[in-house]
N, C-alpha and C positions, 0 to 999 in steps of 0.2 A: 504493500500500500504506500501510496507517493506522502511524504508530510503533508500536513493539514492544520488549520486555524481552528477546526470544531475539534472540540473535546468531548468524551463520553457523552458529558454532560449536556453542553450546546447541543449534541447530535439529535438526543433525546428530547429535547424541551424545545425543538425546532419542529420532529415531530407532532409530540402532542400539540402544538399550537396548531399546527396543519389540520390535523386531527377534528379540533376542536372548531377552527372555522367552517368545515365543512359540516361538519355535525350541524353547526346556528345555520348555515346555508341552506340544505336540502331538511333542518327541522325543523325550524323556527319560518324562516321567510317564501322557502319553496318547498310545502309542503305538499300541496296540490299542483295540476297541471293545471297551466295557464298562459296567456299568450303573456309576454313579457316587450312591454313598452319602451319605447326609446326612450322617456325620459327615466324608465327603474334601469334600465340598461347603463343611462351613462353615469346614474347613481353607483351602481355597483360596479362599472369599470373604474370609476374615478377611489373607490372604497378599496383596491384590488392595488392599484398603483400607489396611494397615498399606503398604503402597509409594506409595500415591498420597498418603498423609500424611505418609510420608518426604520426596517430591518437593515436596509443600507447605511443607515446612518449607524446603527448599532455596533455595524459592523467597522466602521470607519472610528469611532471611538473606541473600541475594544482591542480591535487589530493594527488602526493605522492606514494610511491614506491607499498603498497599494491594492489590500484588498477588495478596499472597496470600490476603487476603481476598477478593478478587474469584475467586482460581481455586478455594476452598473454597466460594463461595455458585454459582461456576458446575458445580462437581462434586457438591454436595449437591440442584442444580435436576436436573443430567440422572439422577443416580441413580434419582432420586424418580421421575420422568417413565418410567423405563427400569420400574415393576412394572406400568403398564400396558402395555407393550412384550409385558414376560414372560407376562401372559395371554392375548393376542392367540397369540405361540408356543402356550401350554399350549392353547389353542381347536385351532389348528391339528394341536396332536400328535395331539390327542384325534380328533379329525376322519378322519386319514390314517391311524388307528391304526396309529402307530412306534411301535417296541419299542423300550423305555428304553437298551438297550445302542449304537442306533444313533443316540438326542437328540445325543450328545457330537459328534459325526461333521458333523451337521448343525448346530447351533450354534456350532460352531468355523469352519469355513467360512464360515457367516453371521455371524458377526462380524468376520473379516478383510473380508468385502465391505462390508457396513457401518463398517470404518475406512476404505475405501479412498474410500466416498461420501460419507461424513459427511466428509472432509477436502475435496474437491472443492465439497460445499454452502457448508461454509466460506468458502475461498477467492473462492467466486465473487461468497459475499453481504459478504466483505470488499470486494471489485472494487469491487460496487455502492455499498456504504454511503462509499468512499475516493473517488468520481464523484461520486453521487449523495446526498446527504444527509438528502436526504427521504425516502430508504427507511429510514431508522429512523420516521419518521411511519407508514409503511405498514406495520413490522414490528409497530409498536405497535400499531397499531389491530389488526390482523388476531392479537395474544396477547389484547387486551380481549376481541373476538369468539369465540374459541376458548374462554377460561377463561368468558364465561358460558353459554355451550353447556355446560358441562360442569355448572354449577351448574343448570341447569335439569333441573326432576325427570321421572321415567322414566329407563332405560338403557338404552344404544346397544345390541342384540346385533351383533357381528361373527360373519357368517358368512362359512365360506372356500370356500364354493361358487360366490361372489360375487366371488374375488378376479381382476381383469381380465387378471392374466397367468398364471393357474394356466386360465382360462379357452379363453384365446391358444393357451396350450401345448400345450392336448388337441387344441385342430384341427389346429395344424399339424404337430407333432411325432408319431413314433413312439415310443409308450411300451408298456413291459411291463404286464403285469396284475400280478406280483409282486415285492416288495422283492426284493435281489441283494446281501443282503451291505449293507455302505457302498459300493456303486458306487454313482455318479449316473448314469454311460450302461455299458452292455453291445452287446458287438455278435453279432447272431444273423441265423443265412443271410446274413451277409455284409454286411448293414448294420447301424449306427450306430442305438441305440436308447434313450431318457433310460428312468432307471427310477421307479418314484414319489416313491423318493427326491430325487430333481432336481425335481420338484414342490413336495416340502415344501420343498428349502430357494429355491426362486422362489418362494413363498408368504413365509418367512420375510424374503425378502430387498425383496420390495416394502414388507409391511410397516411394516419399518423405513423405510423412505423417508418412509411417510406420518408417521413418527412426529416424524422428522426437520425435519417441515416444520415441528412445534411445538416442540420444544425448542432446535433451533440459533436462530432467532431470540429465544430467552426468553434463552441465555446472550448472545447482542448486548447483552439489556437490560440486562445484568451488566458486560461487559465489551466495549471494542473493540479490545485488543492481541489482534491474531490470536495468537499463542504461548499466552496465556491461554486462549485460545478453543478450540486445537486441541488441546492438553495436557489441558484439564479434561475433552475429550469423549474424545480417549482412553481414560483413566484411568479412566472411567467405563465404557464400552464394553467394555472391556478383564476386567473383572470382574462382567459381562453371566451368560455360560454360568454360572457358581459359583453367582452369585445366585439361577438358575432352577432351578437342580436344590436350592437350599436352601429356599427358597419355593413351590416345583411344589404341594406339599398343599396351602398356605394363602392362594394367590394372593386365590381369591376370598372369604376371608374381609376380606378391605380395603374391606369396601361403603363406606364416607366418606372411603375416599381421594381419587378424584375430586372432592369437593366440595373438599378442601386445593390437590386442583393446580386444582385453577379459578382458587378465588382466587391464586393464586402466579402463574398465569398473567397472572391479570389486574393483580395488583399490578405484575408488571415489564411490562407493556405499560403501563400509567400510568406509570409513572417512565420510564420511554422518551420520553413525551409530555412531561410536564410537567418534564424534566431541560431540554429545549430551549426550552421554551414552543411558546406556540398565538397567531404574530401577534401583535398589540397587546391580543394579548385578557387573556393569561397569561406573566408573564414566567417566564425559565426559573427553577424551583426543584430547588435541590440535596439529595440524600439522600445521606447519607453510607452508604457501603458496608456500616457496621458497623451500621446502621440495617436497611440491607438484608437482612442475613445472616441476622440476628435476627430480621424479620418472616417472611421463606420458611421458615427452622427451627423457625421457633412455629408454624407455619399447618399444616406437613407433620405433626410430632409431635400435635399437637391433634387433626388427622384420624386417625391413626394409634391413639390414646388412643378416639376415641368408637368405630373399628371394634371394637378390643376388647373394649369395652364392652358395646356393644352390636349383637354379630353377627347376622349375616342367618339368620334362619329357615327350617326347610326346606334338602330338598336344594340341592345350588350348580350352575353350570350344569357345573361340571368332572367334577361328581358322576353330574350323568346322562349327560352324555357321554361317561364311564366305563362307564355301564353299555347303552350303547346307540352302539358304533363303527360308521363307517360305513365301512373300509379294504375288506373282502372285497367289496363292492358298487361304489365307490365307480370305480373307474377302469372300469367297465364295465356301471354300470345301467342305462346309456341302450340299448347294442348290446343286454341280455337283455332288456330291453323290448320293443326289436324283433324279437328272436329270436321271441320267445314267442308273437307274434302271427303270424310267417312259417312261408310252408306248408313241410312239411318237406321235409329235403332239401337247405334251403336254409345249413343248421346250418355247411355248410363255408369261410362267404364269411370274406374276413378283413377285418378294419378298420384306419384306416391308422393308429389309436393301436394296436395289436395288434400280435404277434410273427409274424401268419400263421395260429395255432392257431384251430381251431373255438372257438367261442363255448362255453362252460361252462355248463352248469345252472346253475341258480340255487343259491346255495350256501346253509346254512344261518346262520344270525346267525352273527360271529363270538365268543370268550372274549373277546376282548382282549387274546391276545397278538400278533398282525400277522400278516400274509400272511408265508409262509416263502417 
C-alpha cells in the first residue's frame, strides 16, 4: 500500500459520514419516488459541493496545502469527466423511456454500486501501481490515447441497444414487458422476474465502469495517497444524481466539452510520463500541483465558455429522442416481429423474457410518459 494522509481512524469516520449522508438522503428527504425539480436539484447539488469543500478545507488544515490541492484538482477532474457520465444516463432514460419520478430510484442505486466499484478499481490499481510501477507508464499512455480520441472530430453516438449486459440480460433473464413501480424484480406465477427497471439501472451501472476506466486512472495522475484518491471520487460520485437532474435539459448543449476533457486527459497522462521520465531519454520533470490545478480549470472553463458561445445547431440528440421513445416497443420488438409473420394461433407461445402472457399487438408510438 502507497503512504497515505488517512489514518485508521480518518478512514473510518470518513466512512461513517458517507454512511450517514446517504442514510438522511434516501430516509429522511427521498423516501418516496418522485419527480425531483430543478430548483430541489440545485438545492442538493449546491448541498453536495459546499460538503466536499468543507472536507477540503479539513483536509488542507490537517494535512497542508499539497493535499489538498491534489484532492480539489482530483474532484474538479472527476466532476468534469462525471457530465459525460450524465448523458450517457440521459441517452439511456430516453431510450427505456423512465418516467422522471422513477430516474431518482435508479440513480441512487447506481451510485451506491458505483461507490462500491469505483472503491474496489481503486484499491486494486493502488495494489498495482504499490508492485508494479510501471503501470503508471501504462496509465499514462492509455489517458494520452483516450484524451486524443476525444479530440479527434466527429462524435461517438452511444447507443444502449449495444450495451453487452443489457444485451446478456434479455437472453437469459425473465423480464416483464412493463415498468412495476420502482421494483427491479416482481415475482408472477411463482417465479422471480427482473422488470425493465433492473435493465436500466445494469445499463446505468456498466456504464459507469466504462467510464471508470478513464477517470480513476487520470486522478493517479493527480495523486497517489489512496485517501486522496478515494475521498475525491467519492465526493464526486456522491453529488452525481443532483447534478443530472440539474443539467438533464442542457446536457447536450456542452458540444466543446469533450475537446477540454481530451486535452485534461491528455495533459495528466503527460505528467504521468514525464513526472518519472522516459529512460535516459527524458529525465523526470516536476509540475507543481498548483500548476496542475490551474491548467485542468482553464482547459474545462474555456470549453465550457466556447459551448456557450457557440451552441450546437438544430435539434440535440436528447431532443429527438424525446420525441421518438422506444420503451412500449423496446423489451418486445423482436417477439412482435415474429408474431406478425406467425400463422395464427400461434399468438399464445410465451417467451422466456415474458410473464407467460400472449404477445400484444403492436402498440401505437408511445407520449413519452413510460409503460405503466
Amino acid at each position: 500500500m502507497l503512504p497515505t494522509v488517512g489514518s485508521p481512524l480518518l478512514w473510518a469516520s470518513f466512512l461513517a459520514g458517507v454512511l450517514v449522508l446517504i442514510a438522511i438522503d434516501l430516509g429522511v428527504f427521498n423516501r418516496t419516488a418522485h419527480r425531483v425539480s430543478v430548483r430541489e436539484a440545485a438545492v442538493w447539488s449546491l448541498v453536495w459541493v459546499v460538503l466536499s469543500l468543507v472536507f477540503n478545507a479539513f483536509v488542507w488544515f490537517r494535512f497542508g496545502a499539497r493535499p489538498a490541492l491534489e484532492f480539489l484538482s482530483a474532484y474538479l477532474v472527476e466532476k468534469s469527466l462525471s457530465v459525460d457520465n450524465l448523458f450517457v444516463f440521459l441517452v439511456i432514460f430516453r431510450y427505456m423511456d423512465v418516467r422522471r419520478e422513477l430516474m431518482h430510484r435508479v440513480l441512487f442505486a447506481g451510485i451506491l454500486g458505483a461507490l462500491l466499484l469505483r472503491g474496489l478499481f481503486i484499491f486494486a490499481g493502488i495494489e498495482l501501481i504499490a508492485h508494479f510501477s510501471w503501470t503508471l507508464y501504462v496509465f499514462g499512455g492509455f489517458l494520452l490515447l483516450t484524451g486524443f480520441k476525444l479530440l479527434l472530430p466527429g462524435e461517438e453516438q452511444f447507443d444502449p441497444s449495444e450495451n453487452l449486459a443489457y444485451r446478456i440480460a434479455r437472453k437469459v433473464m425473465r423480464i416483464t414487458r412493463t415498468y412495476d413501480g420502482t421494483r427491479f424484480f416482481v415475482r408472477r406465477d411463482g417465479r422471480l422476474h427482473a422488470t425493465p427497471l433492473f435493465l436500466v439501472l445494469l445499463m446505468i451501472e456498466t456504464s459507469d465502469v466504462v467510464f471508470a476506466l478513464d477517470s480513476i486512472p487520470a486522478v493517479f495522475g493527480i495523486s497517489l495517497d489512496p485517501f486522496i484518491v478515494f475521498s475525491s471520487n467519492v465526493c464526486a460520485v456522491m453529488g452525481l444524481r443532483a447534478m443530472f437532474f440539474l443539467l438533464q435539459h442542457v446536457l447536450d448543449r456542452f458540444a466543446f466539452l469533450k475537446y477540454g476533457l481530451g486535452l485534461v486527459l491528455a495533459f495528466i497522462g503527460g505528467k504521468m510520463i514525464v513526472e518519472r521520465g522516459v529512460l535516459d531519454l527524458l529525465p523526470p520533470v516536476h509540475i507543481p500541483i498548483g500548476v496542475s490545478l490551474g491548467v485542468v480549470a482553464g482547459l474545462l472553463v474555456l470549453s465550457v465558455l466556447v459551448s456557450l458561445l457557440f451552441p450546437p445547431q438544430g435539434p440535440t440528440l436528447t431532443e429527438q429522442l424525446a420525441e421518438h421513445p422506444e420503451a412500449s416497443l423496446l423489451l418486445s420488438k423482436d417477439e412482435l416481429a415474429a408474431q406478425a409473420s406467425a400463422p395464427r394461433g400461434a399468438a399464445s407461445g410465451s417467451h422466456p423474457g415474458s410473464s407467460g402472457a400472449a404477445i400484444p399487438p403492436v402498440p401505437d408510438p408511445p407520449d413519452g410518459t413510460g409503460p405503466e
